[in-house]
Backbone as CSV, one residue per row, in Angstrom:
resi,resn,N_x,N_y,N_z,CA_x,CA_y,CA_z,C_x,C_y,C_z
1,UNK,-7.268,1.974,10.891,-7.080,0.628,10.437,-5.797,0.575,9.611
2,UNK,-4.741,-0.492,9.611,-3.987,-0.597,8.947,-4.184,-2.037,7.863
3,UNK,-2.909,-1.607,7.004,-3.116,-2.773,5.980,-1.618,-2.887,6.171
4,UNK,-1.362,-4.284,5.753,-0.105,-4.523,5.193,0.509,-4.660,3.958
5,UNK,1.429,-3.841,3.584,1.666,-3.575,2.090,2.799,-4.663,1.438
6,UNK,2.495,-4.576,0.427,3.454,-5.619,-0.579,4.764,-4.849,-0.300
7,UNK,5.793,-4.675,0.282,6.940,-4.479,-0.060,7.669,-4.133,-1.026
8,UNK,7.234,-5.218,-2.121,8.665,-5.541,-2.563,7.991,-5.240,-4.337
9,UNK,6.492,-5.288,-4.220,5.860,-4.635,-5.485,5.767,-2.583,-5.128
10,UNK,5.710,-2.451,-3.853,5.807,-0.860,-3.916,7.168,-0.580,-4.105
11,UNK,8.131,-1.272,-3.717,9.520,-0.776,-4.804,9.835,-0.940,-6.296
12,UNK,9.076,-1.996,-6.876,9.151,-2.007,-8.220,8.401,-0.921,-8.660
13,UNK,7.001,-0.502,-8.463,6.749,0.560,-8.709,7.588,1.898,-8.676
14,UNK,8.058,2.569,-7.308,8.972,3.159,-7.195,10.129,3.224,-8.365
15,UNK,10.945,2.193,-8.290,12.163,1.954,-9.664,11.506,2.456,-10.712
16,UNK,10.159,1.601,-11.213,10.094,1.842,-12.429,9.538,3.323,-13.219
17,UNK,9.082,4.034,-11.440,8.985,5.106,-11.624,10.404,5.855,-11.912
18,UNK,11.088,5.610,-11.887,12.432,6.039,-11.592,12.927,7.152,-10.307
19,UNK,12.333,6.802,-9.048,11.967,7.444,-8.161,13.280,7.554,-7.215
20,UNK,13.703,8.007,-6.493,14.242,7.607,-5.103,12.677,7.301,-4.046
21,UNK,13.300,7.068,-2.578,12.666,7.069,-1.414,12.496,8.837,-1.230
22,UNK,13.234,9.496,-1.135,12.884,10.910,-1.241,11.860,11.517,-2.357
23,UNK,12.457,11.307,-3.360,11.808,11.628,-4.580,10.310,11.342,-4.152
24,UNK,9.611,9.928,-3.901,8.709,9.551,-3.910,7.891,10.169,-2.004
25,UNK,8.703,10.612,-1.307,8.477,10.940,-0.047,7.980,12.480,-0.712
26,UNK,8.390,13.001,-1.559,8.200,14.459,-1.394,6.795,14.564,-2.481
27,UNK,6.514,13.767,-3.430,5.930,13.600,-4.181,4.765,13.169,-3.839
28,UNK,4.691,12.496,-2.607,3.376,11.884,-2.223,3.041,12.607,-0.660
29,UNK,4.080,12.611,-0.084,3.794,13.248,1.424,3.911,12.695,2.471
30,UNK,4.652,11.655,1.882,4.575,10.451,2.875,6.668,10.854,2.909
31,UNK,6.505,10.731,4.222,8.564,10.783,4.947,8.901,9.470,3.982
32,UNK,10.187,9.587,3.644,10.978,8.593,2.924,11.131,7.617,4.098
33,UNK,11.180,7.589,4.791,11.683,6.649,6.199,10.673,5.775,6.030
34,UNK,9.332,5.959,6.287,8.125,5.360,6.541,7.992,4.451,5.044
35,UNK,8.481,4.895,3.865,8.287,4.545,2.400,8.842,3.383,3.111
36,UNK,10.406,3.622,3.101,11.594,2.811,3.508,11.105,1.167,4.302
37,UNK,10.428,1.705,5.276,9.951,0.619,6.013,8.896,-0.166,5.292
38,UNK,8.203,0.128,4.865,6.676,-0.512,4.031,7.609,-0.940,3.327
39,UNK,8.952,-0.765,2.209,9.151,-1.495,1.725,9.713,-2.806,2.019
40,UNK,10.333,-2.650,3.277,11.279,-3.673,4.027,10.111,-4.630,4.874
41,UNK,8.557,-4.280,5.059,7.895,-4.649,5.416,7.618,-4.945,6.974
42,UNK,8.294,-3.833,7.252,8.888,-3.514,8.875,7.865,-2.673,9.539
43,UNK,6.363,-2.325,8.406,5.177,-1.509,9.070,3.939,-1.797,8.277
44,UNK,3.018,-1.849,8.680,1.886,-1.673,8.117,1.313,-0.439,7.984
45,UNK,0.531,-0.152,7.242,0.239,1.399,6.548,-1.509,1.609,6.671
46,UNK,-1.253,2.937,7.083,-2.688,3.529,6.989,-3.340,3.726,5.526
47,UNK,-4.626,3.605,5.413,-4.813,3.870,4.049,-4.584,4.898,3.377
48,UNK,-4.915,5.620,4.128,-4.487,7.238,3.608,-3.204,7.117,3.178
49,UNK,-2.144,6.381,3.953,-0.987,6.578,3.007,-0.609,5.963,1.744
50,UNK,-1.423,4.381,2.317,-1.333,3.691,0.679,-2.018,4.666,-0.337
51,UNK,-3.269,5.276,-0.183,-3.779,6.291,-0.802,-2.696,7.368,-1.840
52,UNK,-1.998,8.352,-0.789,-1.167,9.031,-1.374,0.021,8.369,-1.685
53,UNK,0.873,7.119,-1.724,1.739,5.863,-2.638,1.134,6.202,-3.831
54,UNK,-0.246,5.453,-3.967,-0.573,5.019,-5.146,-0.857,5.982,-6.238
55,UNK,-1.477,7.618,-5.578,-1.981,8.841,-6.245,-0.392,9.487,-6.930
56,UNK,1.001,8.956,-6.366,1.657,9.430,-6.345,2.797,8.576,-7.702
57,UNK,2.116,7.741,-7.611,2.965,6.240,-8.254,1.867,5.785,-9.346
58,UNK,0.673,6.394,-9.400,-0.064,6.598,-10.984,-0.952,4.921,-10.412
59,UNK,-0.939,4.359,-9.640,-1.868,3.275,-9.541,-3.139,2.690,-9.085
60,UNK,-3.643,2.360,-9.160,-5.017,2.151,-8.413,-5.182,1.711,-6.902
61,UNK,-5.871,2.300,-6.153,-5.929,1.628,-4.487,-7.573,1.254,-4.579
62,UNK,-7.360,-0.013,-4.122,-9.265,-0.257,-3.710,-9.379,0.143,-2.273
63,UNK,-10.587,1.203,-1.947,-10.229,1.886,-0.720,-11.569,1.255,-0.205
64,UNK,-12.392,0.083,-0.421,-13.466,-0.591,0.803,-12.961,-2.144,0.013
65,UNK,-12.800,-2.944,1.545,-12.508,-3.965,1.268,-13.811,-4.794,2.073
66,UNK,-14.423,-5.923,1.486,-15.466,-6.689,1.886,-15.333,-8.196,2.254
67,UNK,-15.479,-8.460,3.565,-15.270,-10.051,3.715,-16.320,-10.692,4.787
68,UNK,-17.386,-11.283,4.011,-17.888,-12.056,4.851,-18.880,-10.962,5.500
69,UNK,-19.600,-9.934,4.707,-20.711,-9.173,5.225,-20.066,-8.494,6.097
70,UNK,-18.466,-8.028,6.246,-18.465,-7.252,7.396,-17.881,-5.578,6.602
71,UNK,-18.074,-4.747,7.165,-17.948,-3.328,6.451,-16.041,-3.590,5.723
72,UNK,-15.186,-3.695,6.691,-13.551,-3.362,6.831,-13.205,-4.811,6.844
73,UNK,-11.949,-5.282,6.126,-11.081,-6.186,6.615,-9.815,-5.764,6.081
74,UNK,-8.756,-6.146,6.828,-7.484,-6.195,6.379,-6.435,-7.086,6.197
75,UNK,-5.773,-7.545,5.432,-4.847,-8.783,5.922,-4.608,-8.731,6.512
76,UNK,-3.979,-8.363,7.592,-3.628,-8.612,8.897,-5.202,-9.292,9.833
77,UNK,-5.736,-9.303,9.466,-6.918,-10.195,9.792,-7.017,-11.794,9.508
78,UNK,-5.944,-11.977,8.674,-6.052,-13.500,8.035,-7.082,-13.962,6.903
79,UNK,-8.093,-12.994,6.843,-8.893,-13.169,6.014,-8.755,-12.763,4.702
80,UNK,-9.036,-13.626,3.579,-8.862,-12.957,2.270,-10.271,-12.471,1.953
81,UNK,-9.869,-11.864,0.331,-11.268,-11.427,0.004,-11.424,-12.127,-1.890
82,UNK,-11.636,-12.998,-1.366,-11.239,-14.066,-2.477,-12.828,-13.565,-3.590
83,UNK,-12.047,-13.406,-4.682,-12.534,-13.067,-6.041,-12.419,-11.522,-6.133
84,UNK,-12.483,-10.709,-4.960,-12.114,-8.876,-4.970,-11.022,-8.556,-5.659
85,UNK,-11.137,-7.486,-6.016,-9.699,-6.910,-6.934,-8.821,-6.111,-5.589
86,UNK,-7.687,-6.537,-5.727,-6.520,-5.984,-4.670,-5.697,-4.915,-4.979
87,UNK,-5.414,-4.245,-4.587,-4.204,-2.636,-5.054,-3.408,-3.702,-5.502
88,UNK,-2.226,-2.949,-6.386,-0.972,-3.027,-6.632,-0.289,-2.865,-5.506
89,UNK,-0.313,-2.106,-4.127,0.428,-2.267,-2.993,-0.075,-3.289,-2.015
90,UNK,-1.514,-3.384,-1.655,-1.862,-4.239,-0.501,-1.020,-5.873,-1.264
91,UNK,-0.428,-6.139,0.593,-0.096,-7.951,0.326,-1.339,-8.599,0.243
92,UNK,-0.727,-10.198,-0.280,-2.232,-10.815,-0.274,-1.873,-11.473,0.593
């Protein structure tokens, strides 16, 4: 399942980590390329990777999302999960 990530809040994180795309590629495990793109918003991301972003970038990931009695949703579904708490990376 993928999610689609905030862009443009996983680079502020990044900065304020004082990170590069490498820096943060080697640090989490995730290729700088793939960072690169999630930030440009040119991919959607497996959780596992938002996973290791966030383990890597000190932030919280909510890893079960609930909508409407069904186990999984993702934005890319159109559906929100209105009143749930959202990562610092997932878009809304």
């Amino acid at each position: 399942m993928s999610f689609e990530v905030n862009g443009q809040r996983l680079r502020e994180l990044r900065v304020q980590s004082a990170l590069s795309l490498r820096a943060l590629g080697e640090r989490s495990g995730v290729a700088y390329d793939t960072i690169n793109k999630l930030e440009l918003g040119q991919r959607p991301a497996r959780l596992s990777t938002i996973r290791k972003l966030a383990d890597a970038l000190g932030v919280h990931v909510v890893t079960t999302f609930r909508v409407d009695g069904s186990t999984f949703s993702s934005p890319s579904s159109r559906r929100r999960c209105a009143g749930k708490a959202q990562s610092p990376l997932l878009a809304e």
